[in-house]
C-alpha positions in Angstrom: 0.0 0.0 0.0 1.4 3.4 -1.0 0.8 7.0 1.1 -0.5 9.8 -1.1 -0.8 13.2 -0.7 -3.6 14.6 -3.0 -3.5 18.2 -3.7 -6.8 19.8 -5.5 -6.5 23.5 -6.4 -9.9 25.3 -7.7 -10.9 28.6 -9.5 -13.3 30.9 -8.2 -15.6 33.2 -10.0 -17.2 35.4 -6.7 -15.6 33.7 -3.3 -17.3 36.4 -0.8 -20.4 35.3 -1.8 -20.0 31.7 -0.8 -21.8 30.5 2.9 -21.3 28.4 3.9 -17.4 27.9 2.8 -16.6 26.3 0.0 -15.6 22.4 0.4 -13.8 19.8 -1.5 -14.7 15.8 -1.6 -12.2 13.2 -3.1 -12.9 10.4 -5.0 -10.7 7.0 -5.9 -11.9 5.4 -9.0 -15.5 7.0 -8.8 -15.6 5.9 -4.7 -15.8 8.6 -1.5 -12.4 8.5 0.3 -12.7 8.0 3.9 -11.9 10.9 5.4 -11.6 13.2 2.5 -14.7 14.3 2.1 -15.8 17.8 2.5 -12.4 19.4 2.9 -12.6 23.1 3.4 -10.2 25.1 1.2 -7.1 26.2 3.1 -7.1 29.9 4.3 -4.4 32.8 3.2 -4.0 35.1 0.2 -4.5 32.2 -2.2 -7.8 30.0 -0.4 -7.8 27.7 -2.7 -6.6 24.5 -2.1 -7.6 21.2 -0.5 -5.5 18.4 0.8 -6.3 14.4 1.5 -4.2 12.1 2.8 -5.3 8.6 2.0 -3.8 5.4 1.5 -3.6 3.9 -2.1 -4.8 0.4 -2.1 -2.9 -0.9 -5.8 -0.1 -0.3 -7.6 -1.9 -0.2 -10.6 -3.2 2.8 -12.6 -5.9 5.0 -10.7 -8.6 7.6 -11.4 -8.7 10.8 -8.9 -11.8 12.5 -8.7 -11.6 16.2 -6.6 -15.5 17.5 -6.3 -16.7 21.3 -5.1 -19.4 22.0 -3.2 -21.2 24.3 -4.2 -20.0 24.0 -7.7 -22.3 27.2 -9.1 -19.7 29.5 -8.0 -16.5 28.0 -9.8 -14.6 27.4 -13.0 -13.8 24.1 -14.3 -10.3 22.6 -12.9 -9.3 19.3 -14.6 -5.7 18.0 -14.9 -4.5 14.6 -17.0 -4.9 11.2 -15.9 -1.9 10.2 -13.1 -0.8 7.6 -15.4 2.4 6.7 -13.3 2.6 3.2 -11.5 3.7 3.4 -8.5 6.5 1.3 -7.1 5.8 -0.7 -4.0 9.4 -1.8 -3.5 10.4 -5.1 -2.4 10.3 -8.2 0.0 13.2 -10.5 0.9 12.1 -13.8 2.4 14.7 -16.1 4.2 14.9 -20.0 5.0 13.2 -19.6 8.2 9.9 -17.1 7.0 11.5 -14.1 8.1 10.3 -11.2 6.0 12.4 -8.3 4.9 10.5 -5.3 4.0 11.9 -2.1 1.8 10.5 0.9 -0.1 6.7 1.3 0.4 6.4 -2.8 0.7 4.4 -3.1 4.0 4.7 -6.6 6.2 2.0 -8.5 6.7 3.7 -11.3 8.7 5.5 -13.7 9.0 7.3 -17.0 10.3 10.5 -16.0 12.2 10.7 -17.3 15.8 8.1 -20.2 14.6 8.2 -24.2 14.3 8.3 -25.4 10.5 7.4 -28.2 9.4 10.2 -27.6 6.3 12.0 -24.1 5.6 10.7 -21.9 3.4 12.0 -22.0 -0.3 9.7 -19.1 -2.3 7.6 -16.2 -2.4 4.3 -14.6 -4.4 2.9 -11.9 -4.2 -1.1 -11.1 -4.1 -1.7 -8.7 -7.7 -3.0 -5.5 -5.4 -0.2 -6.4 -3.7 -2.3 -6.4 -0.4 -0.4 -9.6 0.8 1.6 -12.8 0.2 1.9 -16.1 0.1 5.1 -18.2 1.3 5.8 -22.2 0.8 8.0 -24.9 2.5 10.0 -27.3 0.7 7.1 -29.7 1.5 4.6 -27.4 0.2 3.0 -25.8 3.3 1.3 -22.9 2.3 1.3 -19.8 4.5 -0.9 -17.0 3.5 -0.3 -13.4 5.0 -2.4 -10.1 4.1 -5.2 -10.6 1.4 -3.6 -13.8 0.5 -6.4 -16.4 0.3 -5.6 -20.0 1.4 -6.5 -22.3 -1.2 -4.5 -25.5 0.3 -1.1 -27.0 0.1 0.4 -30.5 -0.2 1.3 -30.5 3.2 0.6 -34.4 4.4 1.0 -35.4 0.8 3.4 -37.6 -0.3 6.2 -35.4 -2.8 8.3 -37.7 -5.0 10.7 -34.4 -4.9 10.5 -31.2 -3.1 8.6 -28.0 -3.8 10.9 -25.4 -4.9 8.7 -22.6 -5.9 5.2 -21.3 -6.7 3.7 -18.4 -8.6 -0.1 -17.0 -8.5 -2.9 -16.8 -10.8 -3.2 -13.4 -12.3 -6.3 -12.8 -10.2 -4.8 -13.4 -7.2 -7.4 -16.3 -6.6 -5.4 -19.3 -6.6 -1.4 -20.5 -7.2 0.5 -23.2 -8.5 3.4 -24.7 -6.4 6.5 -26.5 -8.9 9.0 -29.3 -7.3 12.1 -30.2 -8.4 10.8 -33.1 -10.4 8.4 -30.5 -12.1 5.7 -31.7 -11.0 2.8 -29.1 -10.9 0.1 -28.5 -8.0 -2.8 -25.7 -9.2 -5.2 -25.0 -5.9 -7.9 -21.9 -6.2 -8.6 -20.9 -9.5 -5.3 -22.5 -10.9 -5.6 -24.6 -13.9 -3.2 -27.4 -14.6 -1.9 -27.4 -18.0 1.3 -29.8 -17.7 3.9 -30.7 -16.0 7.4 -32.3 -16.3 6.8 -34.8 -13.4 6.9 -37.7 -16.0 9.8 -36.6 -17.8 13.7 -37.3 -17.2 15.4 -34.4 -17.2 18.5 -33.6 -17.6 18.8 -30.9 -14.6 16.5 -30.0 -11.6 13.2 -27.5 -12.3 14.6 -24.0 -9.9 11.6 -22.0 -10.0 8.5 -20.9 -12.5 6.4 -17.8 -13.3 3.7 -17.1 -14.6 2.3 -16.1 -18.3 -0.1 -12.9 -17.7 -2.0 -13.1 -21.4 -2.7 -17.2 -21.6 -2.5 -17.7 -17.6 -0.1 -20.1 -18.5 3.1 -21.0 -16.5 6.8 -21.5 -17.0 9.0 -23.9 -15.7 13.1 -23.1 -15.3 15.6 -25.4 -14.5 18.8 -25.5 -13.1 20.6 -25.3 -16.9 18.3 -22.9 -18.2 16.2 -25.2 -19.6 12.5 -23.8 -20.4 8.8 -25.9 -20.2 6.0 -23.8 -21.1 2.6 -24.9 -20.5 -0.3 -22.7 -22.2 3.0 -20.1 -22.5 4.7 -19.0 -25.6 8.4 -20.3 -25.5 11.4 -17.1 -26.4 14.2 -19.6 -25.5 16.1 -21.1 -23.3 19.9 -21.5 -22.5 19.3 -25.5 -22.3 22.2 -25.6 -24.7 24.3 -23.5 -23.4 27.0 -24.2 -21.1 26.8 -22.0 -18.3 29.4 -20.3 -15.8 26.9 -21.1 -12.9 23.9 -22.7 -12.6 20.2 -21.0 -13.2 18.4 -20.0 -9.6 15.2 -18.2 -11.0 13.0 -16.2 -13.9 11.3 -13.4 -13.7 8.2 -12.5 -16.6 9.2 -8.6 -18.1 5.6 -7.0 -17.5 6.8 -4.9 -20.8 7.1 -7.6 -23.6 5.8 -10.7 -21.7 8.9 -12.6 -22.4 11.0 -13.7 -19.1 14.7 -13.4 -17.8 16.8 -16.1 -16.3 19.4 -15.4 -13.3 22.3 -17.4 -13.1 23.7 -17.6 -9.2 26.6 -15.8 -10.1 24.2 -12.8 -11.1 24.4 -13.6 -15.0 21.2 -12.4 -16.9 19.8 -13.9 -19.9 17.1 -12.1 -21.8 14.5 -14.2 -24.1 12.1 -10.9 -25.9 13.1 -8.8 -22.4 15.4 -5.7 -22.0 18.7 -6.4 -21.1 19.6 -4.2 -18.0 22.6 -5.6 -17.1 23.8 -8.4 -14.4 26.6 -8.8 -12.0 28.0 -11.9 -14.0 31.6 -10.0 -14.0 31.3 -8.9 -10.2 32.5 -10.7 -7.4 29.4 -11.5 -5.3 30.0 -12.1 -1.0 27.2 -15.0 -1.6 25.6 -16.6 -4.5 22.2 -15.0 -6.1 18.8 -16.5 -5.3 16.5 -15.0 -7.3 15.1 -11.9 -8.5 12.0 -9.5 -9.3 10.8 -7.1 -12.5 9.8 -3.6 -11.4 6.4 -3.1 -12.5 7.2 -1.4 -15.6 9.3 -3.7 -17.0 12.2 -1.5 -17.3 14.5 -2.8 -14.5 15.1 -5.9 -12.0 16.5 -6.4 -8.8 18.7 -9.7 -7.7 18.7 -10.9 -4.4 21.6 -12.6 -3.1 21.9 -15.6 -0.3 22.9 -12.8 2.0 20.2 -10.4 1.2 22.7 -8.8 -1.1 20.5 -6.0 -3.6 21.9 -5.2 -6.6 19.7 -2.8 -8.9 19.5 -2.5 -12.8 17.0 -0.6 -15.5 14.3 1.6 -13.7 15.3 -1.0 -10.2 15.4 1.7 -7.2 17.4 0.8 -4.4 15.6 0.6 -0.9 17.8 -1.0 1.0 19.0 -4.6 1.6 19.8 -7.3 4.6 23.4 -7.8 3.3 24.8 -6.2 6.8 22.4 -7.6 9.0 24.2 -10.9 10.0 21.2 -12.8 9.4 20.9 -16.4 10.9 19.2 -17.7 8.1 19.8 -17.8 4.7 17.1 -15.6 2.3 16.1 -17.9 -0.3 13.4 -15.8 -2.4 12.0 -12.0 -3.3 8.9 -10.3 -4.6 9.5 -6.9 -6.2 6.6 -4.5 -7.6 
């Protein structure tokens, strides 16, 4: 959730003959504001102005309505559309559910100081960013904020452990991926494959999510790409690699997807190329990563809690000095 300041600034034809005094009433996406309604205009040589402070509840596009009362008595004021998105920032999740919260990213919860049943290996994100989701290598779901519990395989017996999951683009269900790539859709998830059959030649890392079919991606450990209901850009399957491939990330921009390699390398498949810290040397290994919500950046995440910012990416801050005593395994930026 993000805290704005709205500002509305009005024209008046005959102010002196106004009674009672002039007020101001906000409006997000054609709905009153809580506590923004009827804001008498500020006093001084220029009376004019109303403020609200409210809290916005996406980090999507919005519509900002500012309404006067009575409305006889003054000019039209309109500005354009705010047709910025916002960035929330970031979350750094570690082995033992502790949350790490920068930017604007509120918590929500968490694990730390708890009993597991496994340690946590991922992340998602709710899409009005209102919450999250965390799962254990045995696929124990935890659901914080406006994350809705749709189940888990917890009790179920995993030929391979969960390594990841992703959610559906409405927020109303998730998929969890093990090693094996096998595939496990709960809420409004749909199964469309899975590589839990298959031999493969290296472990599945990770997976995201396609946002135009709803279908999903699965990544493993050489780069190699499955796409299920998902349009395939490539892979670095063929390619030998300096280090192995840790995560994937979908570029909001073009809908094609980035691999991270542990060692921070980047490989684009129709995504921006932003740069990587392949060439640095890195304290810990990478873990994963996140897209800003433009598409024109990405953050990396290292074992440590390392940040390392690219593109549009802001830097919020990072655990890297905190001495943390367990390992962060995962991140969610928007």
């Amino acid at each position: 959730m993000l805290e704005v300041t709205a500002t509305a600034t009005v024209d008046w034809r005959v102010l002196s003959a106004i009674s009672p005094a002039p007020t101001v009433s906000f409006y997000f996406d054609g709905q009153p504001i809580q506590g923004c309604t009827q804001e008498i205009l500020t006093s001084g040589t220029n009376a004019n102005t109303a403020q609200c402070e409210f809290v916005l509840p996406t980090a999507e596009p919005y519509s900002l309505t500012a309404i006067v009362d009575p409305t006889q008595y003054f000019l039209t004021s309109t500005s354009p559309p705010n047709e910025d998105t916002p960035s929330l920032a970031y979350w750094l999740v570690g082995s033992d559910g502790s949350i790490y919260h920068f930017g604007r990213a509120p918590i929500y919860g968490s694990l730390a100081g708890q009993t597991l049943s496994a340690p946590i290996v991922g992340i998602a994100a709710t899409p009005d960013d209102l919450g999250y989701w965390l799962v254990g290598s045995d696929g124990t779901v935890y659901s914080f904020g406006d994350a809705l519990d749709a189940g888990s395989t917890r009790g179920t017996h995993l030929n391979a452990p969960i390594v990841g999951m992703a959610a559906t683009p409405d927020g109303g269900g998730y998929w969890l991926v093990a090693s094996d790539g096998g595939v496990f859709a709960f809420g409004d998830a749909t199964f469309y494959g899975s590589t839990g059959g298959i031999r493969l030649n290296q472990p599945i890392v990770g997976m995201a999510v396609d946002p135009a079919t709803g279908g999903y991606w699965l990544v493993a450990s050489d780069g190699g790409i499955f796409s299920f209901n998902a349009p395939f850009y490539g892979s670095t399957g063929g390619v030998r690699l300096n280090q192995p491939i840790v995560g994937m990330a979908v570029d909001p921009a073009t809908g094609g997807y980035w691999l991270v390699a542990s060692d921070g390398g980047i490989f684009s498949f129709n995504a921006s190329f932003f740069g990587s810290t392949g060439g640095v040397r890195l304290e810990k290994p990478i873990v994963g990563m996140g897209a800003t919500p433009s598409g024109g950046g990405y953050w990396l995440v290292a074992r440590d809690g390392g940040l390392f910012t690219f593109g549009d990416a802001e830097f919020h801050g990072s655990a890297g000095g905190q001495n943390l005593s367990n390992p962060v395994v995962g991140m969610y930026g928007g």
